[in-house]
C-alpha positions in Angstrom: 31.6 18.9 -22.6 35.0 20.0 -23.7 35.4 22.9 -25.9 36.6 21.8 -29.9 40.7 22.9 -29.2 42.1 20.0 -31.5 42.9 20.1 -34.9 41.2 16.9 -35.6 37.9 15.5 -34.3 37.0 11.9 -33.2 34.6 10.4 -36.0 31.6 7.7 -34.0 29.8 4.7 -35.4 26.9 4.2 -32.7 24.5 1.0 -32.7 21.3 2.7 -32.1 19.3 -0.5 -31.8 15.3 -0.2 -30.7 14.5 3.3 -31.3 13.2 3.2 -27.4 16.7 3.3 -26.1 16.3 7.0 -26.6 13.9 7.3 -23.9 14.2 4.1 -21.3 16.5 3.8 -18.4 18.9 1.3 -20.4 22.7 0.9 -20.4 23.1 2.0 -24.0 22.0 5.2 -23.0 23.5 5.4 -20.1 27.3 5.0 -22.0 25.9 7.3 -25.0 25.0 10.3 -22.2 28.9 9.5 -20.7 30.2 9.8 -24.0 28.9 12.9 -24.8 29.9 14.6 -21.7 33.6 13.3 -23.4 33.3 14.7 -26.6 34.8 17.6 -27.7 32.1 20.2 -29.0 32.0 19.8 -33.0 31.3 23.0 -35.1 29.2 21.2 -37.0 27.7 17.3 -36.9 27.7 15.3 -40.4 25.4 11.9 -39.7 25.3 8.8 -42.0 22.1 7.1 -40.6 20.5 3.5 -41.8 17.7 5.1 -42.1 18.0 7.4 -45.2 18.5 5.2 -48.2 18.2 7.1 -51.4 18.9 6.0 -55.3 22.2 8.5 -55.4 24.0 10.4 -52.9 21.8 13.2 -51.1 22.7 16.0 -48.5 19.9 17.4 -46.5 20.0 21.3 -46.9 17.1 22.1 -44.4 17.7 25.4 -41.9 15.8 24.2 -38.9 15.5 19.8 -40.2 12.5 17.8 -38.8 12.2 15.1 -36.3 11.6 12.2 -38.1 10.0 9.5 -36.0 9.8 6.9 -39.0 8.7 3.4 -36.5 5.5 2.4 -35.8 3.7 0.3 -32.3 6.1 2.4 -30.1 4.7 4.5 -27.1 3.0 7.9 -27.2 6.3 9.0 -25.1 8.4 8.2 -28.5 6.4 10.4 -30.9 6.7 13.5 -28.8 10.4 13.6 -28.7 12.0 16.5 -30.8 15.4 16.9 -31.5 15.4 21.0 -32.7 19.2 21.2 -33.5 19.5 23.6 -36.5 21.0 22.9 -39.6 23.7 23.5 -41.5 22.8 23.6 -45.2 26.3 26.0 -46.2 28.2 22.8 -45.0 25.7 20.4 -46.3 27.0 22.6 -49.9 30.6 21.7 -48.4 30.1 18.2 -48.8 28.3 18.2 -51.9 31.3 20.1 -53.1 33.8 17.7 -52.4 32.8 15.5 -55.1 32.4 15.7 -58.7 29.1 17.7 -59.9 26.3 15.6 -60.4 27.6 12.8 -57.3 25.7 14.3 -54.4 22.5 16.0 -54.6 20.6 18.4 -52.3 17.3 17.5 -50.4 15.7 20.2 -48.9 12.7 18.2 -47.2 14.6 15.3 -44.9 15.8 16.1 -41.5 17.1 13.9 -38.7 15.2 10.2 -38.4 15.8 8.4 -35.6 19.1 6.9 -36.2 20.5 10.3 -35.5 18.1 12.1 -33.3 17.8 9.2 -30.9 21.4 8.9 -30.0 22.2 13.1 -30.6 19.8 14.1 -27.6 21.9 11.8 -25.5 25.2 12.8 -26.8 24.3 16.3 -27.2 21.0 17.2 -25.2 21.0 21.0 -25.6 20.6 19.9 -29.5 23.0 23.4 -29.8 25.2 22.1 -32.6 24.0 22.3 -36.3 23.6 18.7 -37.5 22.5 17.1 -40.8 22.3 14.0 -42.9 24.0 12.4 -45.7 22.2 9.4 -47.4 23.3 5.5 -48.3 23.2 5.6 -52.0 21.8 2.2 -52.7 23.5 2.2 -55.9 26.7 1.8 -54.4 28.0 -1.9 -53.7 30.2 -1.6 -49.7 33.6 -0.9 -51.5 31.8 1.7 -53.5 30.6 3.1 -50.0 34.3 3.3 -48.1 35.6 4.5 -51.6 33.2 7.7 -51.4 33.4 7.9 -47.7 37.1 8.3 -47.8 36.5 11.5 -49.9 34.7 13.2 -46.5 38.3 12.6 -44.1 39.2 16.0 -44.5 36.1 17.7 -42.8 37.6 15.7 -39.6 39.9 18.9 -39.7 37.1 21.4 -40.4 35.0 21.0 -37.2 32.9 18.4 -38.4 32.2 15.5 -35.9 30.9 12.3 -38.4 28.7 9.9 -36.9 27.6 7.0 -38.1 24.8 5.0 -36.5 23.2 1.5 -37.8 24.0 -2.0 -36.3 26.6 -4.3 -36.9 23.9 -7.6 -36.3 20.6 -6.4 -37.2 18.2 -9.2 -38.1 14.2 -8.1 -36.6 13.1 -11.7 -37.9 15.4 -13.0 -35.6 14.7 -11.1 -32.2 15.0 -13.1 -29.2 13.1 -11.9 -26.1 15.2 -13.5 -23.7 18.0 -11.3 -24.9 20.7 -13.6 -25.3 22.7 -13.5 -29.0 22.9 -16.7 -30.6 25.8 -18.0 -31.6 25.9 -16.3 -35.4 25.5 -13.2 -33.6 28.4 -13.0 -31.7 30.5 -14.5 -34.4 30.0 -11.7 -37.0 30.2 -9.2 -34.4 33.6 -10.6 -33.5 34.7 -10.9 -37.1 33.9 -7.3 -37.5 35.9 -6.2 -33.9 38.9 -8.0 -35.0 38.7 -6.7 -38.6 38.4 -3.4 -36.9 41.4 -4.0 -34.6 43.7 -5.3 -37.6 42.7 -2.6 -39.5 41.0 -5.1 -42.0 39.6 -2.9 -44.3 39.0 -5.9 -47.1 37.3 -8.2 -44.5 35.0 -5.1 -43.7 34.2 -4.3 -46.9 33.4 -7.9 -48.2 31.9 -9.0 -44.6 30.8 -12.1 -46.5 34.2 -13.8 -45.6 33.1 -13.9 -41.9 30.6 -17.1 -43.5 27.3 -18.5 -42.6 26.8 -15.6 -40.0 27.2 -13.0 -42.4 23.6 -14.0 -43.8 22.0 -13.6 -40.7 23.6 -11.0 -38.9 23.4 -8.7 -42.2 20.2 -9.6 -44.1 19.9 -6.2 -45.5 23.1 -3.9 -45.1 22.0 -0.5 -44.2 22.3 -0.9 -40.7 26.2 -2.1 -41.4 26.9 0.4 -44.1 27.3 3.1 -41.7 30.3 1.7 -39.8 31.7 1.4 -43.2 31.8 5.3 -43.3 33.8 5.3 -39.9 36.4 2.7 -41.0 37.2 4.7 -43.8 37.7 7.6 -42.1 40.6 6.0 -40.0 43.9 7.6 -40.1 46.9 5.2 -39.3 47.5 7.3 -36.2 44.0 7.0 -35.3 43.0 4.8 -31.7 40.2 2.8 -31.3 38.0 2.8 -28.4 35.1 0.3 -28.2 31.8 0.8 -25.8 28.4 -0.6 -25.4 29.2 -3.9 -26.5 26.4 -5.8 -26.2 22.5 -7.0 -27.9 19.5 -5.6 -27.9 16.6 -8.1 -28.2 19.5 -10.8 -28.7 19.5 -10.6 -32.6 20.9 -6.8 -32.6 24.7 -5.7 -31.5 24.6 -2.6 -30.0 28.8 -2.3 -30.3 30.2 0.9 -31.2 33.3 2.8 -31.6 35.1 5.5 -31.3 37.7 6.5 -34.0 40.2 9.2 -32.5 
């Protein structure tokens, strides 16, 4: 892994999919493991997970967080994975600070679930960098989300590496175990790779313009929310590179990007 020597780093929306990508020989591992042997070394990780929803904006302040497995009907294997990267509750205050008082509160008790740690011990296995969470206010409407995540740019220049790590097609009702998307699948996930190659910030943030597949690639948006972050943390001097592009269980996009 390079050592951080830039003034900016590269901000990451991963599609963690099935939370046993983490420990399986699969291809989405595979390219999250080459990544990470990419990456320059962060002084600190900020993670925007799908799986922390709170009413209002919360930070997670905890010294030495948790390994949160939060699935259930996985194997043994799964529930014995820790992820003991400490935390980093003075910048955890940092972020808190950039807003007005009141926006973003502090949570002492949360640590990483397994949108972060299950892609972090691939992309950073000696879990040496301090790493914690920011929530998805589920107040906020998606404009509401890019709005506030625009605010959290400047840590880019600060040593923060932000990930951001959900699903752009996530529909469980829909899983197909032959593994082949259907046809609303790869639509939406187009839509969203053009709108992220345009620079499309409007047909991100109201994804309901990509139609019919909209509904069923996005019943619930907490899994899409988090590339939201990453978009708005684009600079207009910024590259784009995509990986991993490709389902999980046919009904789950496992694309992801690199903002850099």
């Amino acid at each position: 892994m390079q050592t951080h020597s830039i003034s900016k780093l590269p901000a990451l929306f991963i599609g963690h999919g099935a939370p046993t990508n983490a420990i399986t020989d699969n291809p989405f591992r595979k390219q999250w493991q080459k990544l990470g042997d990419s990456l320059p070394r962060p002084r600190v990780i900020l993670c925007i997970s799908a799986h922390w929803e709170t009413s209002g904006t919360q930070v997670c302040t905890a010294v030495s967080p948790r390994t949160i497995h939060d699935f259930g009907g996985f194997p043994k294997e799964l529930y014995e994975q820790l992820y003991p990267a400490p935390g980093a509750p003075d910048d955890a205050r940092a972020v808190q600070a950039l807003f007005p008082s009141g926006r973003v509160s502090l949570n002492e008790q949360w640590g990483l679930d397994h949108g972060a740690w299950s892609i972090l011990q691939s992309l950073f296995p000696a879990a040496d960098v301090p790493v914690f969470q920011l929530s998805l206010n589920t107040q906020f409407t998606p404009a509401q989300h890019f709005t506030f995540a625009k605010q959290l740019a400047v840590l880019r220049t600060q040593g923060f590496m932000i990930i951001g790590s959900g699903n752009i097609v996530h529909n469980l009702r829909m899983i197909n175990h032959d593994f082949e998307p259907p046809s609303w699948a790869t639509e939406f996930n187009d839509y969203v790779r053009d709108a992220l190659l345009r620079n499309d910030r409007d047909a991100l943030i109201d994804y309901s313009l990509a139609g019919a597949s909209a509904t069923l690639a996005v019943p619930s948006n907490e899994h899409y929310l988090p590339l939201l972050y990453i978009a708005a943390l684009r600079s207009s001097e910024d590259q784009l590179q995509f990986f991993n592009d490709g389902y999980d269980w046919g009904s789950i996009s496992m694309l992801s990007v690199v903002v850099d």
